[in-house]
C-alpha positions, 0 to 999 in steps of 0.5 A, spaced: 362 550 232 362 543 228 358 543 223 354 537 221 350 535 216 345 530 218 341 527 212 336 521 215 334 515 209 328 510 209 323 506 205 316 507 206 314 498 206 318 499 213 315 501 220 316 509 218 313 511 225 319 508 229 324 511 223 322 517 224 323 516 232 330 514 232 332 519 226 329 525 231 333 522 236 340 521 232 340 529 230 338 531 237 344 527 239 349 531 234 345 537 237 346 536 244 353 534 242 355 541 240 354 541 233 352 546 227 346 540 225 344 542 217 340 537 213 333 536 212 328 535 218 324 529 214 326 523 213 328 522 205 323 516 202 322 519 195 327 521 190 324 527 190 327 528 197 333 526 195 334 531 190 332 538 195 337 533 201 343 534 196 342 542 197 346 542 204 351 536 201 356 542 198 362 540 201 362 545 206 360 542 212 365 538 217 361 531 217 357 528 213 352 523 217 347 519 214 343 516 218 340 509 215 333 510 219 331 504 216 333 500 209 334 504 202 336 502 195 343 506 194 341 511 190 340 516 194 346 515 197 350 516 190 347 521 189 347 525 196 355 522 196 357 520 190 362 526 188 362 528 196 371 526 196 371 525 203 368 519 208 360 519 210 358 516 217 353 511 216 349 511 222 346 504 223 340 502 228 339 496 233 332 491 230 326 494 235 320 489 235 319 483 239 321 476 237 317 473 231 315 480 229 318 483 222 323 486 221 322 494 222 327 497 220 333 493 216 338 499 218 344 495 219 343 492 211 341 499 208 348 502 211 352 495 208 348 497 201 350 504 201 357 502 203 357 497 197 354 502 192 359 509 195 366 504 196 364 502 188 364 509 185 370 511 189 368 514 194 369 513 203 364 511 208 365 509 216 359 505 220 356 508 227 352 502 230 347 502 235 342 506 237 341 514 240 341 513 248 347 508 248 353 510 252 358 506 246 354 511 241 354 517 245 363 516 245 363 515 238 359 521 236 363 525 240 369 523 237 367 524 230 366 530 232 372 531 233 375 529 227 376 522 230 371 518 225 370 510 227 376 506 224 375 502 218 378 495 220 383 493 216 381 487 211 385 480 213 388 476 208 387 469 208 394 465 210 389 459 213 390 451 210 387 450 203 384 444 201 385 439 196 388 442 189 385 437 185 378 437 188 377 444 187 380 444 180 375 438 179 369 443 182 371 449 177 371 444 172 364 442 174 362 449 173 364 451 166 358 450 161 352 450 165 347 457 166 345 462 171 338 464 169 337 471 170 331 474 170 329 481 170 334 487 171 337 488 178 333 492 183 334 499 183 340 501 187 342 494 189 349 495 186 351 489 188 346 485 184 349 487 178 355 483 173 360 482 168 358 477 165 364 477 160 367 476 167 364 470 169 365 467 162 372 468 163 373 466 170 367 460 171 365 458 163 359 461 167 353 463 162 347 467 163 340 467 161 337 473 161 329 472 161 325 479 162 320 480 167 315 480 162 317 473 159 316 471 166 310 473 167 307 470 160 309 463 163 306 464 169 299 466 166 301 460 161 302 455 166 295 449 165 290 449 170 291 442 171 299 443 172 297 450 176 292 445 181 298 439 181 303 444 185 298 447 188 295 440 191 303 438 193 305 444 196 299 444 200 300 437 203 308 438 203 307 445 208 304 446 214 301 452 214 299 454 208 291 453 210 292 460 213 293 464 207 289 466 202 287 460 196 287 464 189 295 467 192 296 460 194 294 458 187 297 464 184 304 461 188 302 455 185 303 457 179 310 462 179 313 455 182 310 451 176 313 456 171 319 457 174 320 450 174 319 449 168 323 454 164 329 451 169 328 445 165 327 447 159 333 452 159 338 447 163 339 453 167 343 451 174 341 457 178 336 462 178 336 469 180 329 473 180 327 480 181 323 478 185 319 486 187 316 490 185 313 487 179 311 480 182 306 483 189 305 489 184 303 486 178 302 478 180 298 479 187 303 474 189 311 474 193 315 468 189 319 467 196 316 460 197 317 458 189 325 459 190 324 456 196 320 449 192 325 450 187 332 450 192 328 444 195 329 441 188 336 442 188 336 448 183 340 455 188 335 460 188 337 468 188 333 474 190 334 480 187 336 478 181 343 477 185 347 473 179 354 473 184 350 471 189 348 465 184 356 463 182 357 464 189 352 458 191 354 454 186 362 454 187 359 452 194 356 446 191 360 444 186 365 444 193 361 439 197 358 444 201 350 442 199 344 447 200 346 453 202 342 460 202 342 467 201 343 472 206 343 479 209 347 481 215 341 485 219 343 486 228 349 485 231 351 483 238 358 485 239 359 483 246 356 475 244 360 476 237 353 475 234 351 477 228 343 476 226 342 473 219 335 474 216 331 474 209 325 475 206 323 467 206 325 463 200 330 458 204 329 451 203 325 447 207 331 442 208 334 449 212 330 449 217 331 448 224 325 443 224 324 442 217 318 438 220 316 445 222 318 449 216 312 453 216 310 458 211 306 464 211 305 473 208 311 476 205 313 480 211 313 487 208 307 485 203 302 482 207 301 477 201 303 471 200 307 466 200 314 466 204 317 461 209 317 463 217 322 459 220 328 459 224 334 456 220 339 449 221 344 450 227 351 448 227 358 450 224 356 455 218 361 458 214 359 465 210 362 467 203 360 472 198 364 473 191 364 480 189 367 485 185 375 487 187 375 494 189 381 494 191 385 492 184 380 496 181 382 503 185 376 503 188 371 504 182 369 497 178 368 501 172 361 498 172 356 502 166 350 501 165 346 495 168 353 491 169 359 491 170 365 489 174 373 488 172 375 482 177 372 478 183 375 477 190 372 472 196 370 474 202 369 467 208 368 467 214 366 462 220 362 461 227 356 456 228 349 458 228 345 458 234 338 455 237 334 460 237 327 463 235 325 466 229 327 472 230 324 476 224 319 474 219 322 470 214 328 465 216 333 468 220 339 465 223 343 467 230 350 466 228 357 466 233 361 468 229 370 465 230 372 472 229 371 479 231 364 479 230 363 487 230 370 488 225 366 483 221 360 488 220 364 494 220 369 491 214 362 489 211 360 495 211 367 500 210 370 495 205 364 495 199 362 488 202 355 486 198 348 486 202 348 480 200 352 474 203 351 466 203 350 462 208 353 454 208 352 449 213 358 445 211 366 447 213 368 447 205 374 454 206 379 450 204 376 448 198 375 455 198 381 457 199 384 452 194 379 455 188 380 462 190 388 460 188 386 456 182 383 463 180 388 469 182 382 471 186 384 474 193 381 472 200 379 476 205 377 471 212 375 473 218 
C-alpha cells in the first residue's frame, strides 16, 4: 500500500471553516484511492503545529502532499521540506465564494509562495490544481500514487523579436542613481521579498533605502494636523466611497499618505516598498493599501510586502514607456478559457480602474479596517513580468543568508489581454486571457520557483524587455 503523508497548511485571516472542509476532503481522496494517509488531521496554522507536523516528515513515506488549504507564509513549508531531498505536491484549491466576495481561501498563491521558497533552497515541488470531487484532480491524484507525479512544464526560452537596442540602453541608463525606498523587513516567510542589494547596485546602479517601521510610524504620528486635514479633505473629494468608512481610520490613512509622501520627497526615492502588515492593522489601527495606491497615482510605483524586485521591476517598465503598472498575485485559473485571475489587496492606481470614475474605496478585505481600493481593473492587452533570482545558474539555491540575499536575476514575461469583468474579489482584481498556455503558465509559476508576486503593464513594451534583458545577461523566460 502507498503511504502517503498528507499535511494541510493555512492562516487564520483566511476563511478557516471552508479550509478545513476542502483539507478533510482532499485527505479523504488520498484514502479513498487506496493510501496509507499519515499526517496531522488538523489544519497547520501556528508554528507550533508545524513543529509536531515535521514528526511524519521522515523520509519514509512514498509521497509528500501538502495540501495549501488556504494562504500560508513559507516557513512552514522550509521547514516541513526544506531537507526532504525529493518533490512535494502542493495541492492548490479553486477560489469558493461569490463575486465581490473576499478572497477566502488564496490557495493558489500560497503553492507559488512554497514553490519559491522550496525551489530557492534546493529542493522539487509539483502543483495539483483544482478541487476535491473533480475528475482531472481524481486522475491525477491516482497517478501520483503511482509514482507519476504531474509534469513540471519545461520553462520556454525567449526567441522573440527584441526592441530597439539604443532605447533600452537609454532606459537602463535612466535607472542608474535613483533609489528604492524600502521600508520594514520582508514579511516572514515571504521569500521572494528579499534582495542583494550589491546586485542591483551592480545590475541597475539601483540604491536602496532602507527606513525601519519604527521610523515609519514616528512620521506618521509626526505628520501636522493641518497637513493630516489637507489629504484628508483631497482624498475625501477624489474617491467615492470613502463616506462609508470609519472617519478616524480615514484620518489615520490621511496621514500614512502624508508621510509617506513626504519622506519620498524628501529622500528622492523612485519607488517605495512597504511591510504593509502586520505592524500598520495591528499597531496604527489603519491598512496602507490606499496610500500606495495615492502615491502610484502621483506617479511614485508603490510595492506591498516590502517586495524590492518587485519595485525594480516596475521601474525597468517605467523607464521602458510602459506607464502605470501594478503589483500582483496569480489566485484562480480557468484552464479550459486559458485564464488566469490576477488580484491584490487594493492599493492599484485609481488610473488602473476599469472606470477610474468608479474606483471605489472600501476595508481591507482580511482586516475590516480601512482603507483599501475594490475595483476591477483596466481592460486590454497586458503584459506580465517579474525579475527574480536565477535559480537555475545558482544550482537551485540563491545563497540567500539572513534577510537578503541572491547571486543573479532572470525575467519572467508573459502576455494576454485583461477582460471586461466584475470585481471578483475584494480588492482589485483583473481576469487575464493569457497568448499562451495558461495552465503551464501556472504550473511553471509554481514548479519553476517564479515569486507570488508578478507585475502587471497595460503597455506592449516585451521587446523593450527583451532587448534590456540582453544588455544585461539576464536570461527570459516567455510564455
Amino acid at each position: 500500500m502507498t503511504r502517503v503523508v498528507v499535511i494541510a497548511t493555512a492562516r487564520p485571516t483566511f476563511v478557516v471553516e471552508a479550509a478545513e472542509q476542502r483539507a478533510r476532503a482532499a485527505r479523504e481522496l488520498v484514502a479513498e484511492l487506496g493510501a496509507e494517509v499519515t499526517g496531522p488531521e488538523q489544519l497547520v496554522l501556528t508554528p507550533d503545529d508545524a513543529e509536531k507536523a515535521a514528526e511524519y516528515v521522515d523520509g519514509s513515506a512514498d509521497l509528500v502532499v501538502n495540501v495549501c488549504a488556504s494562504f500560508s507564509d513559507a516557513n512552514p513549508a522550509l521547514r516541513l521540506y526544506g531537507d526532504l531531498g525529493r518533490p512535494v505536491l502542493l495541492w492548490a484549491f479553486r477560489e469558493p465564494g461569490e463575486v465581490g466576495d473576499r478572497l477566502w481561501l488564496n490557495s493558489l498563491c500560497g503553492a507559488n509562495l512554497y514553490g519559491h521558497a522550496l525551489v530557492r533552497s534546493g529542493g522539487q515541488v509539483r502543483l495539483l490544481y483544482g478541487d476535491p470531487h473533480e475528475d482531472g484532480v481524481r486522475t491525477a491524484l491516482a497517478a501520483a500514487l503511482d509514482g507519476e507525479l504531474p509534469p513540471a512544464p519545461e520553462l520556454p526560452t525567449v526567441s522573440r523579436e527584441r526592441g530597439d537596442e539604443a532605447h533600452a540602453r537609454e532606459a537602463l541608463d535612466r535607472l542608474r542613481g535613483r533609489t528604492i525606498g524600502a521600508v520594514g523587513d520582508a514579511p516572514p516567510g515571504f521569500t521572494p521579498c528579499e534582495y542583494d542589494p550589491q546586485l542591483l547596485e551592480e545590475l541597475f546602479g539601483l540604491g536602496v533605502d532602507a527606513i525601519g517601521i519604527d521610523e515609519a510610524f514616528e512620521r506618521v504620528r509626526d505628520v501636522s494636523p493641518s497637513a493630516q486635514q489637507e489629504e484628508f479633505a483631497a482624498v475625501s473629494a477624489d474617491r467615492p466611497g470613502l463616506s462609508a468608512i470609519d472617519p478616524g481610520e480615514v484620518r489615520r490613512h490621511a496621514a500614512v499618505t502624508s508621510a509617506l509622501r513626504d519622506v519620498s520627497a524628501q529622500r528622492e526615492l523612485s519607488a517605495v516598498a512597504v511591510r504593509c502588515w502586520p505592524e500598520f492593522p495591528t499597531q496604527l489601527g489603519v491598512c496602507p493599501c490606499s496610500s500606495l495606491s495615492r502615491l502610484a497615482d502621483d506617479g511614485v510605483p508603490t510595492q506591498c510586502e516590502r517586495d524590492v524586485y518587485g519595485a525594480v521591476t516596475m521601474l525597468l517598465l517605467q523607464a521602458l514607456g510602459a506607464g502605470t503598472t501594478y503589483l500582483v498575485d496569480t489566485v484562480d485559473l480557468d484552464a479550459d478559457a486559458g485564464v488566469v485571475r490576477l488580484w491584490h489587496c487594493g492599493s492599484a492606481a485609481t488610473e488602473l480602474a476599469a472606470d477610474p470614475a468608479r474606483a471605489e474605496q472600501s476595508v481591507h478585505c482580511n482586516r475590516k479596517i480601512g482603507v483599501a481600493g475594490n475595483f476591477a481593473l483596466r481592460t486590454g492587452p497586458v503584459v506580465m513580468a517579474r525579475l527574480t533570482e536565477d535559480v537555475a545558474a545558482a544550482g537551485g539555491n540563491t545563497g540567500a543568508t539572513g534577510n537578503d540575499g541572491g547571486t543573479g536575476l532572470r525575467l519572467l514575461i508573459a502576455s494576454g489581454e485583461s477582460l471586461p469583468a466584475d470585481n471578483r474579489f475584494q480588492g482589485n482584481t483583473a481576469d487575464v486571457r493569457l497568448d499562451g498556455d495558461a495552465g503551464a503558465f501556472v504550473h511553471g509559476l509554481v514548479t519553476g520557483g517564479f515569486p507570488h508576486h508578478t507585475v502587471l503593464a497595460w503597455t506592449d513594451v516585451r521587446p523593450q524587455l527583451r532587448a534590456a534583458a540582453d544588455l544585461l545577461d539576464i536570461p527570459v523566460i516567455e510564455w
